[in-house]
GUTILO-335681 format. One record per residue (C-alpha): residue in one letter; residue number from 1; x negated, y, z. Coordinates in steps of 0.2 Angstrom, whole numbers, plus 5000, padded with zeros to 4 digits. Layout:
BEGIN
<rec><rest>A</rest><nr>NUM</nr><px>X</px><py>Y</py><pz>Z</pz></rec>
...
***
This chain:
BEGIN
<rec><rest>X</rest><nr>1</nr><px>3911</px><py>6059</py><pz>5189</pz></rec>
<rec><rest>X</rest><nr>2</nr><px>3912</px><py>6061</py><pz>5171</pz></rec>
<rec><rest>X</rest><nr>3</nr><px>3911</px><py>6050</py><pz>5158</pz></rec>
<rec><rest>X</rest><nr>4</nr><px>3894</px><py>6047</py><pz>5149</pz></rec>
<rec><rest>X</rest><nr>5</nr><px>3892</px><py>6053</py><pz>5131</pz></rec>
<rec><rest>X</rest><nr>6</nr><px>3896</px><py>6038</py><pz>5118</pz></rec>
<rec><rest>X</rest><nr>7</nr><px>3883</px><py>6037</py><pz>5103</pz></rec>
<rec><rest>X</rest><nr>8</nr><px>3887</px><py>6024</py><pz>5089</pz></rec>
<rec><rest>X</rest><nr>9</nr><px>3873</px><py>6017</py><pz>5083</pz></rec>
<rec><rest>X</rest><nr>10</nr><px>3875</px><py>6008</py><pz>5067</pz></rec>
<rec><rest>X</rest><nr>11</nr><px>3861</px><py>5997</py><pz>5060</pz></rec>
<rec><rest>X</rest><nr>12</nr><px>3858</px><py>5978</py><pz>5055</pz></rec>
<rec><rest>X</rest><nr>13</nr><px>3842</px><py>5977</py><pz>5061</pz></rec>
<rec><rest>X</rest><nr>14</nr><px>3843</px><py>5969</py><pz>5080</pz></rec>
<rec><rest>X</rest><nr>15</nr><px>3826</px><py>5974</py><pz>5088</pz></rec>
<rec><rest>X</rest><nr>16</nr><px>3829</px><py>5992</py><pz>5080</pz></rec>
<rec><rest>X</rest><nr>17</nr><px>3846</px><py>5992</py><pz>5088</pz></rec>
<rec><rest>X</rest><nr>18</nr><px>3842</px><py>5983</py><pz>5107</pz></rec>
<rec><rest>X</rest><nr>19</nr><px>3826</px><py>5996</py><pz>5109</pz></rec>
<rec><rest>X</rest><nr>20</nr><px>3838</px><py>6012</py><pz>5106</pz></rec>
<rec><rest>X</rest><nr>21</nr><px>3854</px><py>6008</py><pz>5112</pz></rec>
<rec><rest>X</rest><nr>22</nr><px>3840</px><py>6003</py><pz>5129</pz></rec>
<rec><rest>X</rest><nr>23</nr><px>3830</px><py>6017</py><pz>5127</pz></rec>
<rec><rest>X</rest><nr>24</nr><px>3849</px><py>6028</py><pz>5125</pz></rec>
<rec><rest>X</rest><nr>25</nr><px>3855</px><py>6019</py><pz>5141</pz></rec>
<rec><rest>X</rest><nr>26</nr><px>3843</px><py>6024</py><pz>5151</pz></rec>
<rec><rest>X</rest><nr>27</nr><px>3841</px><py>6042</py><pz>5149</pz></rec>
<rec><rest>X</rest><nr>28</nr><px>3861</px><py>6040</py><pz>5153</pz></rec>
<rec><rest>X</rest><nr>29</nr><px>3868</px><py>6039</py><pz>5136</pz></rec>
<rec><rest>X</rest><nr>30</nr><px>3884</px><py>6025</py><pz>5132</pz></rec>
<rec><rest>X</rest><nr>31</nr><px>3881</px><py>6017</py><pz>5118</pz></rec>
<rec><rest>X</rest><nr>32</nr><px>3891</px><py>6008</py><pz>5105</pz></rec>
<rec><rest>X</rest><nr>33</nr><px>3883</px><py>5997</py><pz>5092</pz></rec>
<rec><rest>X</rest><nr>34</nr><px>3888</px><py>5989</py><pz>5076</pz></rec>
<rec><rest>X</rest><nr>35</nr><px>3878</px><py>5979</py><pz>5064</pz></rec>
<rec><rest>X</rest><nr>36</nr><px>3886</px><py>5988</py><pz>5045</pz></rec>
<rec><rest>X</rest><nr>37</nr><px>3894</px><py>6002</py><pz>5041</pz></rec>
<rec><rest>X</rest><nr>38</nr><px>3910</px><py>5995</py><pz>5041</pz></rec>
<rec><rest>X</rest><nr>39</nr><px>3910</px><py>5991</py><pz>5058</pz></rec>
<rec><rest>X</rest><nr>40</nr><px>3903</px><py>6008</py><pz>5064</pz></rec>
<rec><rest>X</rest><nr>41</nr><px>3919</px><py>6012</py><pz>5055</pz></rec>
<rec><rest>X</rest><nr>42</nr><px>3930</px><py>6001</py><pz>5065</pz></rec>
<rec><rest>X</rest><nr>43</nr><px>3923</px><py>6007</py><pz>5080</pz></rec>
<rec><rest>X</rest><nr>44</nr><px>3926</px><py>6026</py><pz>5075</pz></rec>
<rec><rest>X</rest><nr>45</nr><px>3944</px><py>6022</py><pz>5076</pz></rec>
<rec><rest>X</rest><nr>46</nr><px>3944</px><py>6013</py><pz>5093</pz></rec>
<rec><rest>X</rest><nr>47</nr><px>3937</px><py>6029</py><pz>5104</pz></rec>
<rec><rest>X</rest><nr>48</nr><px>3930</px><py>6047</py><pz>5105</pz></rec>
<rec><rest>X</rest><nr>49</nr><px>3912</px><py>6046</py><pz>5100</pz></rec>
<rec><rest>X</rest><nr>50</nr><px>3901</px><py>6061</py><pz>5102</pz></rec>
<rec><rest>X</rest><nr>51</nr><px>3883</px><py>6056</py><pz>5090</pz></rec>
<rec><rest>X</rest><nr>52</nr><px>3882</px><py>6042</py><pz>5075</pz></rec>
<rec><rest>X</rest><nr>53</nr><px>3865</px><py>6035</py><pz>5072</pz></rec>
<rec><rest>X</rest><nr>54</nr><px>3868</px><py>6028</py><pz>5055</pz></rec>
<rec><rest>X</rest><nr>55</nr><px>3854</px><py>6017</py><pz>5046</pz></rec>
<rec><rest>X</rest><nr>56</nr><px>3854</px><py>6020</py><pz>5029</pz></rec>
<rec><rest>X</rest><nr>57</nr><px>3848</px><py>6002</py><pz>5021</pz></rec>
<rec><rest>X</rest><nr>58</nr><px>3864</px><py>5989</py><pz>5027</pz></rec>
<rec><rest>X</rest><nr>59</nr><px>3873</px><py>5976</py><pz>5020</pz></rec>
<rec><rest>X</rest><nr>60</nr><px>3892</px><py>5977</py><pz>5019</pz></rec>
<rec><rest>X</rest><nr>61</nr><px>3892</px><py>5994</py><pz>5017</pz></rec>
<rec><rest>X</rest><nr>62</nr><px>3878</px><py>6005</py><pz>5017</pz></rec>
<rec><rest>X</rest><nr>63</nr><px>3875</px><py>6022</py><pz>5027</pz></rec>
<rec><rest>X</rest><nr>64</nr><px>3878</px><py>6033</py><pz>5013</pz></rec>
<rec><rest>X</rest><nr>65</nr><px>3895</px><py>6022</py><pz>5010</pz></rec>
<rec><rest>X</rest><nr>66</nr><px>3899</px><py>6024</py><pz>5028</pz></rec>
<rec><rest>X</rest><nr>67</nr><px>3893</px><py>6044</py><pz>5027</pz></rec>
<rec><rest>X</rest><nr>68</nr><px>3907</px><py>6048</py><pz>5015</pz></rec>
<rec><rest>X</rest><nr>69</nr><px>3918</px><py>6038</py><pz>5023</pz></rec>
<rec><rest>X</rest><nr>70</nr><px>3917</px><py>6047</py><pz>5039</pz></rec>
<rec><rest>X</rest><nr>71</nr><px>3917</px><py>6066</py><pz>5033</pz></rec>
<rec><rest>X</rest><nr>72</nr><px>3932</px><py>6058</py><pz>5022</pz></rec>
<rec><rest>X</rest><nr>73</nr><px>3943</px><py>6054</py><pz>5037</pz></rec>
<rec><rest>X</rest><nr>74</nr><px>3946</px><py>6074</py><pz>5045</pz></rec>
<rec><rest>X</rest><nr>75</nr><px>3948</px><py>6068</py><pz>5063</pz></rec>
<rec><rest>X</rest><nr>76</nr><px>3930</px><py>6062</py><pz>5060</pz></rec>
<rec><rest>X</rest><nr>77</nr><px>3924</px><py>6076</py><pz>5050</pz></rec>
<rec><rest>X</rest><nr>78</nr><px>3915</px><py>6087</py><pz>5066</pz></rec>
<rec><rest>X</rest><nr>79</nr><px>3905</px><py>6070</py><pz>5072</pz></rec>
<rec><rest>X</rest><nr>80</nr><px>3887</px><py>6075</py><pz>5070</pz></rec>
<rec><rest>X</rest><nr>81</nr><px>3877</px><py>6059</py><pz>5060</pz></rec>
<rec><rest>X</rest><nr>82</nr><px>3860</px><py>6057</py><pz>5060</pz></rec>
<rec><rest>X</rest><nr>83</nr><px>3853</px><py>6048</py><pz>5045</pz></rec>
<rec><rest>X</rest><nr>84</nr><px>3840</px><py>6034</py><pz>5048</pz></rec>
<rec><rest>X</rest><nr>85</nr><px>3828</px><py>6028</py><pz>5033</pz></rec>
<rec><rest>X</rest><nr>86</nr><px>3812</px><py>6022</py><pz>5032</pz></rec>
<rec><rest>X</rest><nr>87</nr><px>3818</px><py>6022</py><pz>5011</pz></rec>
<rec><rest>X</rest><nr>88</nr><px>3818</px><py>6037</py><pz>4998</pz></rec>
<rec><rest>X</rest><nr>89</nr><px>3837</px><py>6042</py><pz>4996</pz></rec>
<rec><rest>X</rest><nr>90</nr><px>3844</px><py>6046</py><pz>4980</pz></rec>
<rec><rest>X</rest><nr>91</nr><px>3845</px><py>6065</py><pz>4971</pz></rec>
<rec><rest>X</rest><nr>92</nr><px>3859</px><py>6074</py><pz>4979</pz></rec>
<rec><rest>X</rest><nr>93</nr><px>3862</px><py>6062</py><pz>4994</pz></rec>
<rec><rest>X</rest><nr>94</nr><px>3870</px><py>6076</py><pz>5007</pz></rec>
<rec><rest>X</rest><nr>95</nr><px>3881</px><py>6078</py><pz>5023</pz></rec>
<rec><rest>X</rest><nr>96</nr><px>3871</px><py>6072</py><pz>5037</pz></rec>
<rec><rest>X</rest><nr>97</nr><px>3867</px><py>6085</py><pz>5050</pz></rec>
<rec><rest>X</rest><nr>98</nr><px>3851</px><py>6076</py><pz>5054</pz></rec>
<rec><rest>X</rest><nr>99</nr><px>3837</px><py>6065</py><pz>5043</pz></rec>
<rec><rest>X</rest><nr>100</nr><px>3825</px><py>6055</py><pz>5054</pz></rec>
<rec><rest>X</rest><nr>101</nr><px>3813</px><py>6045</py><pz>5046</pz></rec>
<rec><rest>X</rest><nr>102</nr><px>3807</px><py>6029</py><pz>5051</pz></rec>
<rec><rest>X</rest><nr>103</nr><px>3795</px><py>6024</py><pz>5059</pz></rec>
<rec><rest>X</rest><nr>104</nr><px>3798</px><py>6038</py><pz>5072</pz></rec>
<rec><rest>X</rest><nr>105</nr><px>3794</px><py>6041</py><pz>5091</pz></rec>
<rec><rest>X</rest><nr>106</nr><px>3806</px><py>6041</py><pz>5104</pz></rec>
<rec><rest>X</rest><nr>107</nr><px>3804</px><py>6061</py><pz>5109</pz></rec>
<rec><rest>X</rest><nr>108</nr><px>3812</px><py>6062</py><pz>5090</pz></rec>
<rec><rest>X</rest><nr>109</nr><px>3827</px><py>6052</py><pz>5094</pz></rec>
<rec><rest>X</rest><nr>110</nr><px>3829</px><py>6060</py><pz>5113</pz></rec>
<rec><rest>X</rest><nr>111</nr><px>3829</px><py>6078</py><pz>5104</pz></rec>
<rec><rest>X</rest><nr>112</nr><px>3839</px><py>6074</py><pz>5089</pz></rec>
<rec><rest>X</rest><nr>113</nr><px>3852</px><py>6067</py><pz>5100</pz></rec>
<rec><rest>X</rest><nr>114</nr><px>3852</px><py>6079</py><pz>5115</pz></rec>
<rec><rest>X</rest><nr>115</nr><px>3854</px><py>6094</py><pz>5103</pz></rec>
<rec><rest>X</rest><nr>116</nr><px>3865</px><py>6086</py><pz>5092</pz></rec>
<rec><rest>X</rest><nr>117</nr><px>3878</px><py>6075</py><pz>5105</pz></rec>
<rec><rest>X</rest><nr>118</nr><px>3873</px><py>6086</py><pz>5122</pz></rec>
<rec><rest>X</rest><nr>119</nr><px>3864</px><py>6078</py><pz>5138</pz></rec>
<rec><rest>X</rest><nr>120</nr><px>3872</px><py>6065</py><pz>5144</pz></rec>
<rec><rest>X</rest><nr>121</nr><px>3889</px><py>6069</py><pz>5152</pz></rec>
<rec><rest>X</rest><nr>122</nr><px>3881</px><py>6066</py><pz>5172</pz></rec>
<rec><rest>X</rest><nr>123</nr><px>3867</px><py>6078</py><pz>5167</pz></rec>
<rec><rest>X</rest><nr>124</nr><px>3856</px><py>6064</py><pz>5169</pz></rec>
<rec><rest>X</rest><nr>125</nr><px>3838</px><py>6067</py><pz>5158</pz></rec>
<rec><rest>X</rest><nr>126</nr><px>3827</px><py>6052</py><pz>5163</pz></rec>
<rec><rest>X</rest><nr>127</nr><px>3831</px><py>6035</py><pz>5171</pz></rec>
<rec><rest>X</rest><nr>128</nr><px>3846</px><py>6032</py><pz>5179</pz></rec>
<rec><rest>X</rest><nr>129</nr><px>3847</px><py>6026</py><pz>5198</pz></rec>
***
């Protein structure tokens, strides 16, 4: 059997992070989660991760902060990141392969991340038995 697709999922907001990293579960998704952008960075160096779901607005080390890291570090360069904001961002911000704006529905996140990251490695599309 292979091994489910890992999306990192970096956010400080807890509700926001439990309902997607659920929401990602279920349609068969592994999940990793960290609450700044320096630990989404700490948890890039630990394993292969195939999607980062960055939120733009943290403490620590904010998502744009975290975005340059990342297309910095080469063996990190090809991960797709989506942005999450629900904030303006400033002229010229760049280098994320998606932008989803917050509030947004669940069919976004399904979409962004299927295309972006590939189905779930068992192929799995809805809940998981």
């Amino acid at each position: 059997m292979a091994t489910a697709k890992s999306i990192l999922l970096v956010d400080d907001e807890f509700s926001i992070v439990d309902a997607l990293a659920e929401m990602l579960r279920w349609v068969g998704y592994s999940v990793l989660t960290a609450r700044n952008g320096q630990r989404g960075l700490d948890e890039l160096e630990r394993g292969e991760i195939s999607l980062v779901l960055l939120d733009y607005m943290m403490p620590v080390m904010d998502g744009l902060t975290t975005l340059e890291r990342i297309r910095a570090e080469p063996a990190w360069q090809a991960i797709p990141v989506v942005l999450m904001t629900a904030a303006s961002l400033p002229a010229g911000a760049s280098g994320w392969d998606a932008l989803l704006r917050k509030p947004f529905e669940a069919g976004a996140l399904f979409s962004l991340v299927h295309r972006l990251a590939g189905p779930p490695a068992d192929g799995a599309s809805g809940p998981r038995s």
